[in-house]
Backbone as ProteinMPNN parsed JSONL, in Angstrom:
{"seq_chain_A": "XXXXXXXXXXXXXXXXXXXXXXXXXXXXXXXXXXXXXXXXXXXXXXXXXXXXXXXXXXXXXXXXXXXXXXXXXXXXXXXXXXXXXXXXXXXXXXXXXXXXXXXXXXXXXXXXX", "coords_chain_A": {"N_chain_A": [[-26.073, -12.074, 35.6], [-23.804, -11.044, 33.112], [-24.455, -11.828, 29.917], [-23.608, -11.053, 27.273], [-20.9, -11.029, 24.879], [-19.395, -9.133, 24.304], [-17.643, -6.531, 21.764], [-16.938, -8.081, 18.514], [-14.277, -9.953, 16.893], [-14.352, -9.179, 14.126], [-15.998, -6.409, 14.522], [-14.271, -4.918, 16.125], [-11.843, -4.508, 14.277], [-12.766, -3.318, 12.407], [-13.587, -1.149, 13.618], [-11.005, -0.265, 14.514], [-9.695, 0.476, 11.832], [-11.441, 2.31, 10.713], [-11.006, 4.548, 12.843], [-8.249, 4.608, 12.23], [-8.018, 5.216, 9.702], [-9.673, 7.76, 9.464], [-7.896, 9.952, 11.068], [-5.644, 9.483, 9.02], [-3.966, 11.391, 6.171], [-4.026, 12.829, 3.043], [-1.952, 15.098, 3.196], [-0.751, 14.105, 5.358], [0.451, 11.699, 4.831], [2.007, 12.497, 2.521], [1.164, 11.376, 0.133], [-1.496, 9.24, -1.066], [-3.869, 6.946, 0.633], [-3.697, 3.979, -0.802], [-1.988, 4.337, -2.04], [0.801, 4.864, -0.52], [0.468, 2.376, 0.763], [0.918, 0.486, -1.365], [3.434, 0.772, -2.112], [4.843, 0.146, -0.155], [4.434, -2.639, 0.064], [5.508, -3.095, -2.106], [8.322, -2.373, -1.468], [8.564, -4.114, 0.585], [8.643, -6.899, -0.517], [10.698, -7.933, -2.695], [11.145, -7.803, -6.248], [8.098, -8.32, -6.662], [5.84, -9.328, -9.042], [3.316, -7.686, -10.816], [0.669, -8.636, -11.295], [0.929, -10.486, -8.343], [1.49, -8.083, -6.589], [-1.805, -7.251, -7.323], [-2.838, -9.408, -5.977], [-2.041, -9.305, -3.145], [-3.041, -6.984, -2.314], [-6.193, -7.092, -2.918], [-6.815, -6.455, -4.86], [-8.516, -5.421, -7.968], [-6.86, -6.615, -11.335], [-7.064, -4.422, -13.497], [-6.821, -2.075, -11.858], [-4.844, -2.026, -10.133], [-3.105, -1.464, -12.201], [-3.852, 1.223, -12.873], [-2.714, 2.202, -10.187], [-0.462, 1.792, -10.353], [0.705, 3.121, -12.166], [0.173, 6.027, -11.842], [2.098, 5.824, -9.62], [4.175, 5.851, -11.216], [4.137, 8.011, -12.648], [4.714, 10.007, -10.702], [7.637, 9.563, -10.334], [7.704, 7.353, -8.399], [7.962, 4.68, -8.226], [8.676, 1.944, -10.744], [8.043, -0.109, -13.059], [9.159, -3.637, -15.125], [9.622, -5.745, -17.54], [9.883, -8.846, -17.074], [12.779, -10.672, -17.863], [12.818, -13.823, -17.679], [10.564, -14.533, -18.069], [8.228, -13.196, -20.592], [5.453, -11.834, -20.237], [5.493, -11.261, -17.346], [4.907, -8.259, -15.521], [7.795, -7.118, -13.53], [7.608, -5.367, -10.311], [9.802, -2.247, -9.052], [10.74, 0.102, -7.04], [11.79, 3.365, -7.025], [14.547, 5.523, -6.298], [13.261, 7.984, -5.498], [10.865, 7.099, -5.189], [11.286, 5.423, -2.436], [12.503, 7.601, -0.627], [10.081, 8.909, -0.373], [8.435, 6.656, 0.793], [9.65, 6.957, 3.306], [9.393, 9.458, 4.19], [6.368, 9.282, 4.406], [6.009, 6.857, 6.113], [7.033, 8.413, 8.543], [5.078, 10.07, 8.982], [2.891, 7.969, 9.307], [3.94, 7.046, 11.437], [3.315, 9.153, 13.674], [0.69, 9.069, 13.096], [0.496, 6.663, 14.79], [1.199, 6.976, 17.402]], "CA_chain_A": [[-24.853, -12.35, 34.872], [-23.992, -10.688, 31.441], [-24.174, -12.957, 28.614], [-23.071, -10.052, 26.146], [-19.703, -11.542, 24.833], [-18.924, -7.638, 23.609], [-17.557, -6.678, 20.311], [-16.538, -9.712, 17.818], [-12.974, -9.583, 15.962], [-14.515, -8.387, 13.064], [-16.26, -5.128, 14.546], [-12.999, -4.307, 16.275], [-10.76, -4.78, 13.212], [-13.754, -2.035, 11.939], [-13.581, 0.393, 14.744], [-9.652, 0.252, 14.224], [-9.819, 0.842, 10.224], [-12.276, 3.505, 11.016], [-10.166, 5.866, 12.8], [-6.717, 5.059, 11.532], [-8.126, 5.943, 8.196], [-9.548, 9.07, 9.858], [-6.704, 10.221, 11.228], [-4.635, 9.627, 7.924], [-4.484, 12.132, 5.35], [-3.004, 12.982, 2.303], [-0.594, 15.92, 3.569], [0.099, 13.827, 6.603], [1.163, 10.892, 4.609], [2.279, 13.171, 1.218], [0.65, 10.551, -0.759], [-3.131, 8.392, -0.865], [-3.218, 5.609, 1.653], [-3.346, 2.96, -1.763], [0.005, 4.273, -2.962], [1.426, 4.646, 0.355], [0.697, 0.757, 1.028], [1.597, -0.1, -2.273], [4.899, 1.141, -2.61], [5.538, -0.449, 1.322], [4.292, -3.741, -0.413], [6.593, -3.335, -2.9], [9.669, -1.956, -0.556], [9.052, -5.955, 1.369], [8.329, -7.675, -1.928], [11.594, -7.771, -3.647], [10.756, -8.502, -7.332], [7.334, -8.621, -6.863], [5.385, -9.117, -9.656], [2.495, -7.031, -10.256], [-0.313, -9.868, -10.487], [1.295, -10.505, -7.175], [0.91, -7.379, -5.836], [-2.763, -7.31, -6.909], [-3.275, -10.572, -5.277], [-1.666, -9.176, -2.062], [-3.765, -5.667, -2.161], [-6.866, -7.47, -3.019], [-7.228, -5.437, -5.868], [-8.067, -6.468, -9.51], [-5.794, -5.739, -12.02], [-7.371, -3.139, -13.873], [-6.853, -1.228, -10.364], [-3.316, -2.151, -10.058], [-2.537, -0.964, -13.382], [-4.269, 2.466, -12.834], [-2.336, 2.39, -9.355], [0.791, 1.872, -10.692], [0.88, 4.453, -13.302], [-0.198, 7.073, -10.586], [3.063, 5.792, -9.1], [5.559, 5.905, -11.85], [4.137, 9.23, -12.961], [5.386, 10.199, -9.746], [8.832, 8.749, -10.085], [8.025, 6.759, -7.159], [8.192, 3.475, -8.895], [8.643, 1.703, -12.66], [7.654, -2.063, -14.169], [10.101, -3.773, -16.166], [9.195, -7.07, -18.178], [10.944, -9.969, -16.175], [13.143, -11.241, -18.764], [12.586, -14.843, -17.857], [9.346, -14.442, -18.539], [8.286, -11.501, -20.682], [4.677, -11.806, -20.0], [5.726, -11.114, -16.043], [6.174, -7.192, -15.092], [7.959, -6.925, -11.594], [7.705, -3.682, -9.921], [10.343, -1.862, -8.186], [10.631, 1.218, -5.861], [12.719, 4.537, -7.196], [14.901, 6.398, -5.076], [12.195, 8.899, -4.937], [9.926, 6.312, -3.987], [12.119, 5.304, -1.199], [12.448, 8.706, 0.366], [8.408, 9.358, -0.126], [7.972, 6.211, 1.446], [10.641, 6.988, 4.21], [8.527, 10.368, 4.791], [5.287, 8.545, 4.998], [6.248, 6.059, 7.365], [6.878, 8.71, 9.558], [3.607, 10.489, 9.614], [2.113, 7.159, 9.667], [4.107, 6.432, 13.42], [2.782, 10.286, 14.124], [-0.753, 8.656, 14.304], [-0.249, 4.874, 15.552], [1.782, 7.037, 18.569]], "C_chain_A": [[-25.015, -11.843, 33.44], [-23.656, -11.769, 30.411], [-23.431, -11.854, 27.252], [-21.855, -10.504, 25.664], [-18.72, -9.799, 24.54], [-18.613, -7.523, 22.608], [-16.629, -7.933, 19.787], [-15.676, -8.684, 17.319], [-13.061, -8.487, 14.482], [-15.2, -6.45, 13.139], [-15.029, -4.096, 15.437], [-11.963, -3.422, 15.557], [-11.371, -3.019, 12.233], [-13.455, -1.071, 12.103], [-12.037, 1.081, 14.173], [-9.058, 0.873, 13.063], [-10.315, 2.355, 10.744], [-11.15, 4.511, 11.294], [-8.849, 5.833, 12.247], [-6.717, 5.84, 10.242], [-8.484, 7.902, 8.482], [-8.841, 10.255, 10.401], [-5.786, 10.371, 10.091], [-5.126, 10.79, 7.135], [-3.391, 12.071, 4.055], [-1.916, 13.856, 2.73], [0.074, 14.95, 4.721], [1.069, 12.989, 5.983], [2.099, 11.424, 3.035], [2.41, 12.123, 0.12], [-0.977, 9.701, -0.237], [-2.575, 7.146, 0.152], [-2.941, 4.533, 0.562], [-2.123, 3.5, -2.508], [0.832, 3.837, -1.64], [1.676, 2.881, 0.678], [1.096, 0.007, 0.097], [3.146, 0.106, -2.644], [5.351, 0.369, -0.68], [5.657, -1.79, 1.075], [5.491, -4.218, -1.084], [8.001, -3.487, -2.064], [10.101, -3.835, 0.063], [8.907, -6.803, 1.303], [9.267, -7.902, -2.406], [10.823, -8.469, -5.077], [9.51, -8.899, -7.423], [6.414, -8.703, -7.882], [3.669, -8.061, -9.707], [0.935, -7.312, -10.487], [-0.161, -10.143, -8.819], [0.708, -9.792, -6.393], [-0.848, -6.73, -6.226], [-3.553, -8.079, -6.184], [-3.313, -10.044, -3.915], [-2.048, -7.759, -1.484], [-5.401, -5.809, -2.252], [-7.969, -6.435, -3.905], [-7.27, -6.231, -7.503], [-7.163, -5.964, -9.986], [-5.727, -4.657, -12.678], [-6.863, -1.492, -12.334], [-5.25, -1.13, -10.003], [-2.491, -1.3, -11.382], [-2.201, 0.662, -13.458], [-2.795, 3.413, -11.709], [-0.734, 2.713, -9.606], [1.432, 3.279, -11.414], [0.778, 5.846, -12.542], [1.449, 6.972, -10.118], [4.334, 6.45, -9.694], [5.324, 7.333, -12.281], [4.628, 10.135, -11.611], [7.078, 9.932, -9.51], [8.791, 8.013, -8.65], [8.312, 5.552, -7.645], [8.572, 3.295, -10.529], [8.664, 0.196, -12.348], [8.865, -2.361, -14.954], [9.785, -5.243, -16.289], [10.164, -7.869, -17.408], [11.343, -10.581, -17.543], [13.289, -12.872, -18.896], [11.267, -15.201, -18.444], [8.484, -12.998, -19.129], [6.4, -11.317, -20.621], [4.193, -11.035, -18.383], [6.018, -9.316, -16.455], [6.391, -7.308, -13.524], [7.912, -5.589, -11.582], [9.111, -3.37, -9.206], [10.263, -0.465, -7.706], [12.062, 2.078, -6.36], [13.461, 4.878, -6.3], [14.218, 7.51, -4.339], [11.391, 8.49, -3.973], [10.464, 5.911, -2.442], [11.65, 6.171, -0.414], [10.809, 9.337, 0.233], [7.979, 8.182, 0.567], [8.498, 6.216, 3.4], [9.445, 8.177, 5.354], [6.791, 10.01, 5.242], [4.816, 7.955, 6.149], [6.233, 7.136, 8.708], [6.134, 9.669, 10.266], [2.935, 9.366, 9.796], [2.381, 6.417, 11.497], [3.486, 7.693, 13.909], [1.158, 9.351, 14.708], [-0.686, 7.087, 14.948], [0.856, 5.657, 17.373], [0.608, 7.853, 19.446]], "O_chain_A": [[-25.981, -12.067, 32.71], [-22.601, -12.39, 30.281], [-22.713, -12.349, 26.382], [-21.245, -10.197, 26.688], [-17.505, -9.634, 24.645], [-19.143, -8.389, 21.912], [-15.826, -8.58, 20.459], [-15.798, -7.464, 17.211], [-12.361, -7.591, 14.011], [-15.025, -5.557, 12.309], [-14.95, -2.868, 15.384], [-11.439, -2.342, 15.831], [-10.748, -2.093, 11.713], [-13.113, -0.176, 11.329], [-11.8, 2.186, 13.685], [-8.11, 1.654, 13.141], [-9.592, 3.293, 11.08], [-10.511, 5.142, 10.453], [-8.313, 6.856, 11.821], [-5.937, 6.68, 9.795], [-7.92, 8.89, 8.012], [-9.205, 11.41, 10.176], [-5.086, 11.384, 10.107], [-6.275, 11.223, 7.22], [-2.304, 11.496, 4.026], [-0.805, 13.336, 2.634], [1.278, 15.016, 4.968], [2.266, 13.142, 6.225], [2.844, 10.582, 2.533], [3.384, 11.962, -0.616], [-1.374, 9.693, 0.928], [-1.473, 6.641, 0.362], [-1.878, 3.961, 0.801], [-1.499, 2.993, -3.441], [1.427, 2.762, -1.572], [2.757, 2.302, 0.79], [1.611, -1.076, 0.37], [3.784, -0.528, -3.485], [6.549, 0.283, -0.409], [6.613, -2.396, 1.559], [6.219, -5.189, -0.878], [8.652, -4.531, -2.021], [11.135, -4.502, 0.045], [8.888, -7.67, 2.177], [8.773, -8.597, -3.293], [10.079, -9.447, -5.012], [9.363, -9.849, -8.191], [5.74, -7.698, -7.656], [3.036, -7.824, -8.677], [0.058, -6.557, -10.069], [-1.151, -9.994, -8.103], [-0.204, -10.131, -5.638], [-1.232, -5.801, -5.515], [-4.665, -7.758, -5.763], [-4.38, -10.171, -3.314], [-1.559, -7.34, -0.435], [-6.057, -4.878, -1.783], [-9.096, -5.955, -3.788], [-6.564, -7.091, -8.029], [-6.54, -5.035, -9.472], [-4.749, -3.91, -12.667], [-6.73, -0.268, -12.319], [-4.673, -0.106, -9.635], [-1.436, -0.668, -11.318], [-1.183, 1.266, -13.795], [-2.168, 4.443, -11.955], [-0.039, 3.625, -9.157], [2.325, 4.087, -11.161], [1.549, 6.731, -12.913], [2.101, 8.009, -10.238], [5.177, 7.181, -9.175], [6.358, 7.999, -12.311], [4.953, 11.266, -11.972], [7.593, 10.17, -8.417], [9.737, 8.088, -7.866], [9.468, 5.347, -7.273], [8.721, 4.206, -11.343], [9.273, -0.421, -11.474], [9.551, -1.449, -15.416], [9.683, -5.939, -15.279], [11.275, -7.396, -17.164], [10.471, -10.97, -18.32], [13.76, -13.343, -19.931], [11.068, -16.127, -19.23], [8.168, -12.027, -18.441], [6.126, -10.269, -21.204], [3.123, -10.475, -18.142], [6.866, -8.932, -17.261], [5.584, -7.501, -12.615], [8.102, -4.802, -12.509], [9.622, -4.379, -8.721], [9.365, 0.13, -8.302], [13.191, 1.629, -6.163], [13.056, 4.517, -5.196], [14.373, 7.911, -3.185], [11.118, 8.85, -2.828], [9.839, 6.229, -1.431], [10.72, 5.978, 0.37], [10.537, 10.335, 0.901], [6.938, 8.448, 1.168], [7.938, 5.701, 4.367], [8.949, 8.021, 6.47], [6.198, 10.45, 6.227], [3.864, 8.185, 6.894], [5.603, 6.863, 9.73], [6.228, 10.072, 11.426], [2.076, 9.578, 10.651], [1.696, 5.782, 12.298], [2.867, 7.365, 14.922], [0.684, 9.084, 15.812], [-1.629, 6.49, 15.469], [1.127, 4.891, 18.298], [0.794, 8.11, 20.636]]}, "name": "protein", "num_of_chains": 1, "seq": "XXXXXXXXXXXXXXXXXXXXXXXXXXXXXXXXXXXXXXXXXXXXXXXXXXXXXXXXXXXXXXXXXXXXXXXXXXXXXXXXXXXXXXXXXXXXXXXXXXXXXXXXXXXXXXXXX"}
Protein backbone atom coordinates (compact mmCIF):
# COMPACT_ATOMS: atom_id res chain seq x y z
CA UNK A 1 0.00 0.00 0.00
CA UNK A 2 1.32 3.58 -0.85
CA UNK A 3 1.50 5.81 2.01
CA UNK A 4 2.83 8.75 -0.30
CA UNK A 5 -0.09 11.31 0.15
CA UNK A 6 1.48 13.09 -3.27
CA UNK A 7 2.02 16.72 -3.72
CA UNK A 8 0.77 19.13 -0.71
CA UNK A 9 -1.39 22.40 -1.61
CA UNK A 10 1.48 24.38 -1.32
CA UNK A 11 3.81 22.55 -3.99
CA UNK A 12 0.88 22.57 -6.39
CA UNK A 13 -0.01 26.26 -5.94
CA UNK A 14 4.13 26.27 -6.95
CA UNK A 15 4.03 24.07 -9.94
CA UNK A 16 0.96 26.31 -11.10
CA UNK A 17 2.85 29.83 -10.47
CA UNK A 18 5.75 28.24 -12.16
CA UNK A 19 4.42 27.83 -15.52
CA UNK A 20 1.73 30.44 -15.71
CA UNK A 21 4.51 32.84 -15.07
CA UNK A 22 6.45 30.99 -17.79
CA UNK A 23 4.14 31.17 -20.23
CA UNK A 24 3.43 34.99 -19.55
CA UNK A 25 5.38 37.56 -21.13
CA UNK A 26 5.69 41.00 -21.59
CA UNK A 27 4.58 41.23 -25.43
CA UNK A 28 1.95 38.67 -24.65
CA UNK A 29 0.51 40.67 -21.88
CA UNK A 30 1.89 44.38 -23.39
CA UNK A 31 2.77 45.17 -19.92
CA UNK A 32 4.92 43.36 -16.59
CA UNK A 33 2.81 40.84 -14.77
CA UNK A 34 3.00 43.58 -11.43
CA UNK A 35 1.31 46.28 -13.49
CA UNK A 36 -0.92 44.02 -15.25
CA UNK A 37 -2.32 42.75 -11.71
CA UNK A 38 -2.20 46.01 -10.37
CA UNK A 39 -4.21 47.92 -12.59
CA UNK A 40 -6.90 44.58 -12.48
CA UNK A 41 -6.72 45.27 -8.62
CA UNK A 42 -7.48 48.55 -9.14
CA UNK A 43 -10.24 47.99 -12.14
CA UNK A 44 -12.24 45.65 -8.88
CA UNK A 45 -11.20 48.10 -6.18
CA UNK A 46 -13.26 51.10 -6.82
CA UNK A 47 -11.53 53.92 -4.85
CA UNK A 48 -8.98 51.94 -3.62
CA UNK A 49 -6.57 53.49 -1.71
CA UNK A 50 -3.07 52.89 -2.35
CA UNK A 51 -1.97 51.58 1.27
CA UNK A 52 -4.79 49.31 0.34
CA UNK A 53 -3.58 48.22 -2.67
CA UNK A 54 -0.16 47.52 -1.10
CA UNK A 55 -1.81 45.55 1.55
CA UNK A 56 -3.69 43.55 -1.16
CA UNK A 57 -0.38 42.99 -3.49
CA UNK A 58 1.66 42.19 -0.52
CA UNK A 59 3.92 44.73 -1.42
CA UNK A 60 5.50 47.49 0.80
CA UNK A 61 4.91 50.81 0.01
CA UNK A 62 8.04 51.96 -1.22
CA UNK A 63 7.17 49.25 -4.07
CA UNK A 64 3.77 50.51 -4.62
CA UNK A 65 4.90 53.91 -5.05
CA UNK A 66 7.64 52.94 -7.62
CA UNK A 67 4.74 50.72 -9.21
CA UNK A 68 2.47 53.28 -9.53
CA UNK A 69 4.52 55.86 -11.14
CA UNK A 70 5.56 53.19 -13.82
CA UNK A 71 1.78 53.24 -14.28
CA UNK A 72 0.83 56.82 -14.54
CA UNK A 73 3.88 57.45 -16.67
CA UNK A 74 2.11 55.25 -18.87
CA UNK A 75 -1.22 56.99 -18.75
CA UNK A 76 -2.54 53.86 -17.48
CA UNK A 77 -3.50 55.19 -14.15
CA UNK A 78 -3.26 58.58 -11.70
CA UNK A 79 -3.58 59.14 -7.58
CA UNK A 80 -5.59 61.87 -6.40
CA UNK A 81 -5.58 62.96 -2.58
CA UNK A 82 -9.05 61.72 -1.19
CA UNK A 83 -10.45 64.90 -0.15
CA UNK A 84 -11.94 63.53 3.01
CA UNK A 85 -8.87 62.70 4.02
CA UNK A 86 -5.90 64.38 2.38
CA UNK A 87 -3.35 62.11 3.78
CA UNK A 88 -5.37 59.14 1.69
CA UNK A 89 -4.33 58.84 -2.22
CA UNK A 90 -6.96 56.57 -4.07
CA UNK A 91 -5.93 55.25 -7.32
CA UNK A 92 -7.90 55.07 -10.37
CA UNK A 93 -7.62 53.41 -13.86
CA UNK A 94 -7.34 55.83 -17.21
CA UNK A 95 -9.07 55.10 -20.24
CA UNK A 96 -5.80 53.96 -21.52
CA UNK A 97 -5.47 51.87 -18.65
CA UNK A 98 -8.74 50.30 -19.31
CA UNK A 99 -8.07 49.36 -22.89
CA UNK A 100 -4.31 48.02 -21.86
CA UNK A 101 -5.95 46.15 -19.33
CA UNK A 102 -8.80 44.98 -21.75
CA UNK A 103 -5.78 43.80 -24.15
CA UNK A 104 -4.04 41.99 -21.40
CA UNK A 105 -6.81 40.11 -20.19
CA UNK A 106 -6.95 38.68 -23.38
CA UNK A 107 -3.52 37.30 -23.79
CA UNK A 108 -3.81 36.29 -20.29
CA UNK A 109 -7.16 33.80 -21.40
CA UNK A 110 -4.62 32.91 -24.54
CA UNK A 111 -2.54 31.00 -21.85
CA UNK A 112 -5.11 29.80 -19.01
CA UNK A 113 -6.91 28.23 -22.50
Amino acid sequence: MNSDPGPGLIELVTQLYKAFHKRTSEELLGMRMRQYMALAKVRDHAGISQQELAEIMLLDSNAVVLLLNELEDLDYSLRRRDPEDRRRHTVELTDAGRQALVRAEKGRAGIED
